[in-house]
C-alpha positions as CSV (number, residue, x, y, z in Angstrom):
1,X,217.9,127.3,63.7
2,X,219.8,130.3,64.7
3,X,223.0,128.1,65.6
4,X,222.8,127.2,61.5
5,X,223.1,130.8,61.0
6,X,226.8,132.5,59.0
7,X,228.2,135.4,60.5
8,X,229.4,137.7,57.5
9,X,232.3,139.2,58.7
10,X,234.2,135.8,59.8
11,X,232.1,133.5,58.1
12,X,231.5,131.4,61.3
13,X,228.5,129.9,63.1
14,X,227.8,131.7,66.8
15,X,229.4,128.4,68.1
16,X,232.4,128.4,65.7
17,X,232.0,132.6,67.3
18,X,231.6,131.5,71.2
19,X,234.5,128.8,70.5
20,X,236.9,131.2,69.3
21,X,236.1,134.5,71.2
22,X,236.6,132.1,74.4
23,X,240.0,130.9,73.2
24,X,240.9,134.6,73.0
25,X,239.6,135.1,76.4
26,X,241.5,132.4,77.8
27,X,245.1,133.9,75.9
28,X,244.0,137.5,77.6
29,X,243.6,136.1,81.2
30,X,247.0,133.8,80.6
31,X,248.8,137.4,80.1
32,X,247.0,138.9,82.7
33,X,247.3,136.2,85.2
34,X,251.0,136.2,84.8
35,X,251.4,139.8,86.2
36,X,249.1,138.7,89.3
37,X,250.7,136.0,90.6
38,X,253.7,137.5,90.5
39,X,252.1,140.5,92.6
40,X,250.6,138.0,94.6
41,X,254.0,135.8,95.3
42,X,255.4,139.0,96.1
43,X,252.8,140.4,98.6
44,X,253.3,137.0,100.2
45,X,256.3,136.9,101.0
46,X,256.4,140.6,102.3
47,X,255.2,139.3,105.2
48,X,257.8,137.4,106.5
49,X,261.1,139.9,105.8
50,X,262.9,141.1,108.5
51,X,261.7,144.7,108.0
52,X,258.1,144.1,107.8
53,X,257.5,144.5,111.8
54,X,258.8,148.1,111.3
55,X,255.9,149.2,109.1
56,X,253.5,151.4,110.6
57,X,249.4,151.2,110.6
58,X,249.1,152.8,107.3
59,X,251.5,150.7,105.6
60,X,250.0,147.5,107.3
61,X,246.5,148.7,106.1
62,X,247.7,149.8,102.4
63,X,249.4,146.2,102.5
64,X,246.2,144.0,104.0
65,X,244.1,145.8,101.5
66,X,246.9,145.3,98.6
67,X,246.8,141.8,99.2
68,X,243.3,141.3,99.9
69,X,242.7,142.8,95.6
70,X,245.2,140.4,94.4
71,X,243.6,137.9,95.7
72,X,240.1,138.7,94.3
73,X,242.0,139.4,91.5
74,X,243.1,136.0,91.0
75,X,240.0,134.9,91.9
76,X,238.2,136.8,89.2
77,X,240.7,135.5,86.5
78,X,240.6,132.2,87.1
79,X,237.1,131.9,87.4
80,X,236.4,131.5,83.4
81,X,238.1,128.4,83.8
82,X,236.0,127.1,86.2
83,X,233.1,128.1,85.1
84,X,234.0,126.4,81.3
85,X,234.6,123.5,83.5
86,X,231.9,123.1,85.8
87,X,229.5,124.2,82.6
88,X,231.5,121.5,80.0
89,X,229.8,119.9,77.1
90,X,226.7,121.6,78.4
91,X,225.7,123.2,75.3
92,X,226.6,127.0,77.5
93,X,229.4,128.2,76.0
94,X,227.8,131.6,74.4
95,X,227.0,132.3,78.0
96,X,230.3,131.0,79.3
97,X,232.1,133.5,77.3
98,X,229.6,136.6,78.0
99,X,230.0,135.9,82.1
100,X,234.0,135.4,81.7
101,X,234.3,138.0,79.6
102,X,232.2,140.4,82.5
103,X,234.3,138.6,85.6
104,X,237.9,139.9,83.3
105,X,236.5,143.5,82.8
106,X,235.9,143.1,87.1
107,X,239.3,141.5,87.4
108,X,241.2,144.1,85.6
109,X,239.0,146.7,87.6
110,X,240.5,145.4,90.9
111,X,243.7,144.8,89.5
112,X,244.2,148.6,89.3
113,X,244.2,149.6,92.8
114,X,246.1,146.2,93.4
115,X,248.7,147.5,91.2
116,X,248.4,150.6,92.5
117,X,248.4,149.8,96.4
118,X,251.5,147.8,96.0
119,X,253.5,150.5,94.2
120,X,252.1,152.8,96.9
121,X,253.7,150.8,99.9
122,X,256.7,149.7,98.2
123,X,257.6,153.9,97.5
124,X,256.1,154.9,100.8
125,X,258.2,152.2,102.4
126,X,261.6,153.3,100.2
127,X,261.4,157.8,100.1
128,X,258.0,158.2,102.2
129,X,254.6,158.8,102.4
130,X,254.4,161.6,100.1
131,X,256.4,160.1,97.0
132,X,254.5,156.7,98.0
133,X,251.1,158.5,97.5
134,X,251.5,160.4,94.3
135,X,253.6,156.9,92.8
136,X,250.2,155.1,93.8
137,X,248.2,157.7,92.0
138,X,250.3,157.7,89.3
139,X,250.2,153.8,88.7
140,X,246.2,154.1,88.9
141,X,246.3,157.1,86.5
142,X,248.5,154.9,84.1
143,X,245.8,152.1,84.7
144,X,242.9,154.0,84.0
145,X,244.3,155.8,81.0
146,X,245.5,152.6,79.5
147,X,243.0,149.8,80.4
148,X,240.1,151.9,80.1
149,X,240.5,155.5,78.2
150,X,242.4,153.8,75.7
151,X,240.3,151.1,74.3
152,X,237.3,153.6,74.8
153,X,239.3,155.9,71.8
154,X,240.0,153.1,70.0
155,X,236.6,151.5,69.9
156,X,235.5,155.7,68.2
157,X,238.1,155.5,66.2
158,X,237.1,152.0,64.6
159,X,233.7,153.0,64.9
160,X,234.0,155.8,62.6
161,X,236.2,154.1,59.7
162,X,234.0,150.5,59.8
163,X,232.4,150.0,56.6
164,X,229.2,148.6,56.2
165,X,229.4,144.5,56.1
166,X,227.5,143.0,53.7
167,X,224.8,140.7,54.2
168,X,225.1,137.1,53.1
169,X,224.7,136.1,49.2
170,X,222.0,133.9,49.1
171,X,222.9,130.0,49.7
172,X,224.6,131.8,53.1
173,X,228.0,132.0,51.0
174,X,230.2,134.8,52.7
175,X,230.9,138.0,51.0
176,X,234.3,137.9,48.9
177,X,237.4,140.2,50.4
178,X,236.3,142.6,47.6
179,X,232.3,143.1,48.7
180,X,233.8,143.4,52.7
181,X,236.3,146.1,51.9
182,X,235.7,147.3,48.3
183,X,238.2,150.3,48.7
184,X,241.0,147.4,49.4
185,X,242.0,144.8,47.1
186,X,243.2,141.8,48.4
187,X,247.1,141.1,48.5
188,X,247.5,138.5,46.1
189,X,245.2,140.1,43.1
190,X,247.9,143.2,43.3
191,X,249.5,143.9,40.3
Protein backbone atom coordinates (compact mmCIF):
# COMPACT_ATOMS: atom_id res chain seq x y z
CA UNK A 1 0.00 0.00 0.00
CA UNK A 2 1.83 3.10 -0.96
CA UNK A 3 0.40 4.98 2.22
CA UNK A 4 2.61 2.05 4.22
CA UNK A 5 5.47 3.28 2.40
CA UNK A 6 8.85 5.23 4.65
CA UNK A 7 10.17 8.19 3.21
CA UNK A 8 14.14 8.07 3.80
CA UNK A 9 14.98 11.38 4.41
CA UNK A 10 12.35 12.07 7.33
CA UNK A 11 11.50 8.71 8.03
CA UNK A 12 7.65 9.47 7.64
CA UNK A 13 4.68 7.97 5.88
CA UNK A 14 3.29 10.45 2.85
CA UNK A 15 0.41 11.04 5.45
CA UNK A 16 2.80 11.70 8.46
CA UNK A 17 4.49 13.95 4.94
CA UNK A 18 0.94 15.64 3.87
CA UNK A 19 0.28 16.22 7.73
CA UNK A 20 3.34 18.03 8.47
CA UNK A 21 4.08 19.92 5.06
CA UNK A 22 0.41 21.32 5.70
CA UNK A 23 1.16 22.49 9.19
CA UNK A 24 4.06 24.36 7.65
CA UNK A 25 1.78 25.76 5.13
CA UNK A 26 -0.62 26.93 7.60
CA UNK A 27 2.58 28.74 9.84
CA UNK A 28 3.63 30.43 6.22
CA UNK A 29 0.14 31.89 5.46
CA UNK A 30 -0.27 32.95 9.39
CA UNK A 31 2.98 35.24 8.65
CA UNK A 32 1.78 36.17 5.46
CA UNK A 33 -1.66 36.93 6.33
CA UNK A 34 -0.55 39.23 9.09
CA UNK A 35 1.06 41.72 6.60
CA UNK A 36 -2.31 41.65 4.47
CA UNK A 37 -4.75 42.52 6.71
CA UNK A 38 -2.85 45.10 7.92
CA UNK A 39 -2.65 46.44 4.11
CA UNK A 40 -6.09 45.70 3.95
CA UNK A 41 -7.30 47.60 7.31
CA UNK A 42 -5.28 50.29 5.96
CA UNK A 43 -6.72 50.58 2.39
CA UNK A 44 -10.06 50.63 4.20
CA UNK A 45 -9.95 53.18 6.03
CA UNK A 46 -8.26 55.46 3.28
CA UNK A 47 -11.37 55.88 2.13
CA UNK A 48 -12.93 57.80 4.65
CA UNK A 49 -10.01 60.58 5.59
CA UNK A 50 -10.59 63.94 5.07
CA UNK A 51 -8.03 64.15 2.25
CA UNK A 52 -9.24 61.32 0.19
CA UNK A 53 -11.79 63.50 -1.96
CA UNK A 54 -8.64 65.48 -3.13
CA UNK A 55 -7.10 62.54 -4.96
CA UNK A 56 -7.10 62.66 -8.57
CA UNK A 57 -8.27 59.78 -11.26
CA UNK A 58 -4.90 58.17 -11.14
CA UNK A 59 -4.69 58.00 -7.54
CA UNK A 60 -8.40 56.77 -7.33
CA UNK A 61 -7.53 54.07 -9.96
CA UNK A 62 -4.02 53.02 -8.32
CA UNK A 63 -6.19 52.86 -5.01
CA UNK A 64 -9.45 50.78 -6.49
CA UNK A 65 -6.97 48.50 -8.02
CA UNK A 66 -4.65 48.37 -4.66
CA UNK A 67 -7.60 47.37 -2.83
CA UNK A 68 -9.19 45.23 -5.21
CA UNK A 69 -5.33 42.66 -4.89
CA UNK A 70 -5.54 42.74 -1.25
CA UNK A 71 -8.55 41.50 -1.24
CA UNK A 72 -7.92 38.61 -3.61
CA UNK A 73 -5.05 38.34 -1.64
CA UNK A 74 -6.83 37.57 1.36
CA UNK A 75 -8.88 35.53 -0.42
CA UNK A 76 -6.17 33.34 -1.76
CA UNK A 77 -4.56 32.92 1.75
CA UNK A 78 -7.30 31.98 3.46
CA UNK A 79 -8.55 29.61 1.13
CA UNK A 80 -6.22 26.54 2.46
CA UNK A 81 -8.24 26.81 5.40
CA UNK A 82 -11.31 26.37 3.81
CA UNK A 83 -10.53 24.04 1.63
CA UNK A 84 -8.93 21.65 4.76
CA UNK A 85 -12.25 22.40 6.12
CA UNK A 86 -14.73 21.69 3.61
CA UNK A 87 -12.31 18.48 2.53
CA UNK A 88 -12.00 17.26 6.56
CA UNK A 89 -11.49 13.68 7.58
CA UNK A 90 -11.96 12.98 3.82
CA UNK A 91 -8.96 11.04 3.37
CA UNK A 92 -7.59 14.45 0.82
CA UNK A 93 -5.11 15.90 2.57
CA UNK A 94 -1.99 15.12 -0.02
CA UNK A 95 -4.28 17.02 -2.43
CA UNK A 96 -5.21 19.59 0.13
CA UNK A 97 -1.67 20.58 0.65
CA UNK A 98 -0.65 20.40 -3.27
CA UNK A 99 -3.81 22.99 -4.18
CA UNK A 100 -2.99 25.32 -0.98
CA UNK A 101 0.34 25.20 -1.52
CA UNK A 102 -0.50 26.51 -5.56
CA UNK A 103 -3.36 29.11 -4.23
CA UNK A 104 -0.05 30.65 -1.65
CA UNK A 105 2.39 30.79 -4.63
CA UNK A 106 -0.90 32.84 -6.47
CA UNK A 107 -1.37 34.81 -3.21
CA UNK A 108 2.04 35.97 -2.85
CA UNK A 109 1.90 36.73 -6.69
CA UNK A 110 -0.89 39.30 -6.17
CA UNK A 111 0.45 40.34 -3.04
CA UNK A 112 3.36 42.01 -5.00
CA UNK A 113 1.57 44.56 -6.97
CA UNK A 114 -0.74 44.99 -3.79
CA UNK A 115 2.35 45.88 -1.98
CA UNK A 116 3.47 47.69 -4.60
CA UNK A 117 0.27 49.73 -5.58
CA UNK A 118 -0.11 50.92 -2.10
CA UNK A 119 3.47 52.17 -1.72
CA UNK A 120 2.84 53.76 -5.09
CA UNK A 121 -0.22 55.93 -3.92
CA UNK A 122 0.94 56.61 -0.52
CA UNK A 123 4.55 58.30 -2.23
CA UNK A 124 2.59 59.72 -5.19
CA UNK A 125 0.15 61.08 -2.67
CA UNK A 126 3.20 62.56 -0.16
CA UNK A 127 6.33 64.02 -3.05
CA UNK A 128 4.37 63.19 -6.38
CA UNK A 129 3.80 61.15 -9.21
CA UNK A 130 7.31 60.67 -10.23
CA UNK A 131 8.83 59.54 -6.66
CA UNK A 132 5.35 57.55 -6.28
CA UNK A 133 6.16 55.66 -9.57
CA UNK A 134 9.81 54.66 -9.16
CA UNK A 135 8.88 53.78 -5.04
CA UNK A 136 6.14 51.38 -6.63
CA UNK A 137 8.69 49.93 -8.90
CA UNK A 138 11.05 49.69 -6.36
CA UNK A 139 8.73 47.78 -3.91
CA UNK A 140 7.88 45.27 -6.82
CA UNK A 141 11.59 44.97 -7.75
CA UNK A 142 12.27 44.23 -3.94
CA UNK A 143 9.29 41.65 -4.29
CA UNK A 144 10.35 39.95 -7.16
CA UNK A 145 13.99 39.68 -6.13
CA UNK A 146 13.07 38.40 -2.78
CA UNK A 147 9.96 36.11 -3.14
CA UNK A 148 10.98 34.78 -6.27
CA UNK A 149 14.79 35.28 -7.54
CA UNK A 150 15.84 34.33 -4.24
CA UNK A 151 14.40 31.05 -3.45
CA UNK A 152 15.08 30.20 -7.18
CA UNK A 153 19.23 30.62 -6.11
CA UNK A 154 18.66 28.94 -3.21
CA UNK A 155 16.83 25.91 -4.48
CA UNK A 156 20.60 25.71 -7.18
CA UNK A 157 22.41 26.18 -4.58
CA UNK A 158 20.89 23.15 -2.49
CA UNK A 159 20.60 21.33 -5.52
CA UNK A 160 24.16 21.27 -6.17
CA UNK A 161 25.46 20.29 -2.50
CA UNK A 162 22.45 17.45 -1.80
CA UNK A 163 23.94 14.28 -1.39
CA UNK A 164 22.47 11.32 -2.56
CA UNK A 165 19.71 9.74 0.14
CA UNK A 166 19.90 6.42 0.72
CA UNK A 167 17.33 3.99 0.09
CA UNK A 168 15.68 2.18 2.90
CA UNK A 169 17.56 -0.88 4.80
CA UNK A 170 15.51 -3.67 4.27
CA UNK A 171 12.68 -4.14 7.12
CA UNK A 172 11.92 -0.24 5.86
CA UNK A 173 14.33 0.89 8.84
CA UNK A 174 15.62 4.51 7.99
CA UNK A 175 19.17 5.19 7.15
CA UNK A 176 21.29 6.20 10.33
CA UNK A 177 22.59 10.05 10.50
CA UNK A 178 25.88 8.57 9.30
CA UNK A 179 24.54 6.70 5.81
CA UNK A 180 22.34 10.25 5.12
CA UNK A 181 25.39 12.55 5.53
CA UNK A 182 28.49 10.34 5.72
CA UNK A 183 30.96 13.46 5.49
CA UNK A 184 29.05 14.68 8.93
CA UNK A 185 29.07 12.96 12.09
CA UNK A 186 26.42 13.49 14.25
CA UNK A 187 26.86 15.98 17.35
CA UNK A 188 26.74 13.70 20.15
CA UNK A 189 29.39 10.92 18.69
CA UNK A 190 31.99 14.10 18.58
CA UNK A 191 34.92 13.60 20.37
Amino acid sequence: MADERITPARNETPLERADRNFAELLQELRVTQTGVQILFAFLLTLAFTPRFPDLDPFQRATYVTTLLLAVLAAALFTAPAALHRSLFQRNAKPTIVRISSRLAGVGLGVLMPAFAGSVLLVVDVTLGRAAGLTAGGGTLACCLLLWGLLPKLVGRAVRGNRAPVPAPRPGGTAPTPQEQDPVRAPADRLP
